[in-house]
C-alpha positions in Angstrom: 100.6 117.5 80.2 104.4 117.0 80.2 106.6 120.1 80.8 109.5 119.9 78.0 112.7 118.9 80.2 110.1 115.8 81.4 109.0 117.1 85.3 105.9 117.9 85.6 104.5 120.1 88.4 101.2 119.1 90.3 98.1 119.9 88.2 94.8 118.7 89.1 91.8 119.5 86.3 88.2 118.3 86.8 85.2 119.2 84.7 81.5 118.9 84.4 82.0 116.4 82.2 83.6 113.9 84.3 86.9 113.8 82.8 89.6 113.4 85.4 93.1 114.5 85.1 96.2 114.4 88.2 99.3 115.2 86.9 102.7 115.2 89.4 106.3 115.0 88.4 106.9 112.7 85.6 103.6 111.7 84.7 99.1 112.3 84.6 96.7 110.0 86.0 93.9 110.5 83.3 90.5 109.2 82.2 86.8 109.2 83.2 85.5 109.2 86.7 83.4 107.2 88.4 81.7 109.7 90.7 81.2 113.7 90.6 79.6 114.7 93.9 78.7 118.5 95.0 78.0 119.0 98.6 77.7 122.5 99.2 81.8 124.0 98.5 83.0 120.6 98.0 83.2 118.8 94.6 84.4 115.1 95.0 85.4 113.4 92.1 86.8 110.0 92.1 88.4 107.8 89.8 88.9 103.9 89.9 90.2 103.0 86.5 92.7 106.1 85.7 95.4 105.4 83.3 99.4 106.0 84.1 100.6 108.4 81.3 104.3 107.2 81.6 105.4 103.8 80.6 108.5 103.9 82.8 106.6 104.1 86.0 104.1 102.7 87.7 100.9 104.7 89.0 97.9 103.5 91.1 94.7 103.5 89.1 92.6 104.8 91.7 92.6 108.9 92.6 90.3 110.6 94.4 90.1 114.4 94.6 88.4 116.8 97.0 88.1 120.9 96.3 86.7 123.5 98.4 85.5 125.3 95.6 85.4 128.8 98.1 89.0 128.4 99.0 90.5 127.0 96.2 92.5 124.4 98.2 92.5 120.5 97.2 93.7 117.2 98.6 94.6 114.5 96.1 94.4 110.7 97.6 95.7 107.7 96.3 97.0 104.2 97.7 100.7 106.3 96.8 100.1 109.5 98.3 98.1 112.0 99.9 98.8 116.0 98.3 97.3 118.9 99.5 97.5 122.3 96.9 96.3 124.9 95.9 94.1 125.4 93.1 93.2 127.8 89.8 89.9 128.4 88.1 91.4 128.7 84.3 89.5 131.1 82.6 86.9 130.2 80.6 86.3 126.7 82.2 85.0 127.7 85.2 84.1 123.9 86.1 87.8 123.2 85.8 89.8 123.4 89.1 
């Protein structure tokens, strides 16, 4: 998800599903991952395979995203970065962070 004049802020969506989306700045890290776990307020999902959205860059393929589902804070890691936020339940996708 792309804002029109290209940047992109942080977005980070997760659902039952599996399907694994990181989006920051100029492009989304997106497929299927590899491993949802629950352990009490965390979810853990990982992803070792993600595709780079934007052909002009170059993204790691691996993500892996841990939410405390009470306080709504997450920390993205990949072998580029390490980005803490803060995170929305969108309504009516209440396994989407």
């Amino acid at each position: 998800m792309q804002a029109p004049d290209g940047f992109t802020p942080t977005e980070l969506r997760v659902n039952a599903d599996g399907a694994l989306s990181f989006c920051a700045y100029s492009g989304c890290w997106e497929g299927q991952a590899d491993k949802i776990l629950r352990v009490g307020k965390y979810l853990v999902a990982v992803g070792l395979s993600l595709q780079w959205s934007n052909p002009e860059g170059t993204g790691t393929d691996t993500l892996a995203a841990v939410i405390d589902t009470e306080s709504n804070v997450a920390t993205i890691l990949s072998d580029m970065f390490a980005q803490p936020m803060t995170c929305t339940v969108l309504a009516g996708e209440s396994s989407d962070r």
